[in-house]
C-alpha angles and dihedrals in degrees: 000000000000131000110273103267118271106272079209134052105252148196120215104226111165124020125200116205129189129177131178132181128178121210126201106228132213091237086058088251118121127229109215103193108192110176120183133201147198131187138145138211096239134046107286115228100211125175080243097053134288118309111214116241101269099023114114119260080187131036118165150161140198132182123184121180110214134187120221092267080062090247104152110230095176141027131180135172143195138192119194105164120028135161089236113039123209086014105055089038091052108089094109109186107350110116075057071088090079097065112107091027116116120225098227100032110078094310100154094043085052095041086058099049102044085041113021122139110320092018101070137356119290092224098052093038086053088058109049084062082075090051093086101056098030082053088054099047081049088044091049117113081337099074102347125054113237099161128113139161119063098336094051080096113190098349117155100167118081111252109270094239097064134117081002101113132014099265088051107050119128093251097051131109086242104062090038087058104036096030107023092166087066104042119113132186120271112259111263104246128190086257104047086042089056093044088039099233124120 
């Protein structure tokens, strides 16, 4: 389903894009590649020169390797277009910082402190926030179990993606039609006791 359509005629200026795959590796590890970008539809006037229409104001890249416990054991970045060159690009290591952090353990608090403000780029440390999720969807059927129903075959342990999102809690029609097994009844509140519904 599409946006409501623009109560205003309108005209695009600037376009984000962010792309992300993740690659199984022979060693067991897993690459997640997350690349940004940022152009705009007119020359841009920087500090550092023009920037034709088209032509990347951003232009980065970001690998972590990851185990299947989502540690990260080894970061690298790249920058290939930037506003400010030989000093935006020159961040040398530094997103090395997110090794030993874990993707689902307090990542984005540890990415801002190890690369906050003056410590990384802003562009680069902007993207790593999308890594955990990205890491899951990559993780899902693949390295964690997400199935249920009759081929969920002899699982004990309640599918990793719920009660993870609101579509997905334990009390809602969605997990009562699609994981039974782990539906549980809505929580009786003053209201639904006086209306009489549960």
């Amino acid at each position: 389903m599409p946006l409501s359509p623009p109560s205003s005629r309108r005209a695009l200026k600037h376009t984000r894009a962010i792309h992300v795959e993740a690659f199984a590796r022979d060693d067991g590890l897993w690459d997640i590649d997350a690349h940004i970008t940022d152009t705009k539809t007119r020359d841009a006037r920087l500090a550092s020169g023009t920037r034709p229409a088209g032509s990347p104001i951003h232009d980065l890249r970001l690998r972590l390797t990851i185990d299947t416990q989502l540690n990260v054991v080894d970061a690298e970045a790249v920058s290939d277009a930037v506003p400010y060159p030989g000093y935006c690009d020159n961040h040398g290591d530094a997103y090395r910082r997110l090794i030993g952090l874990n993707l689902l353990r307090g990542f984005r608090d540890g990415v801002r402190q190890r690369l906050g403000g003056i410590q990384g780029c802003t562009h680069l440390t902007e993207l790593c926030q999308v890594l955990p999720t990205a890491a899951i969807q990559a993780f899902a059927g693949e390295v964690i179990d997400t199935r249920d129903g009759p081929d969920a075959g002899d699982q004990e342990q309640k599918p990793f993606q719920l009660d993870r999102c609101h579509a997905l809690r334990s009390d809602g029609a969605a997990v009562a039609r699609y994981y039974p097994r782990w539906s549980v009844a809505a929580a009786e509140t003053p209201e639904s006791a006086e209306s009489g519904v549960i």
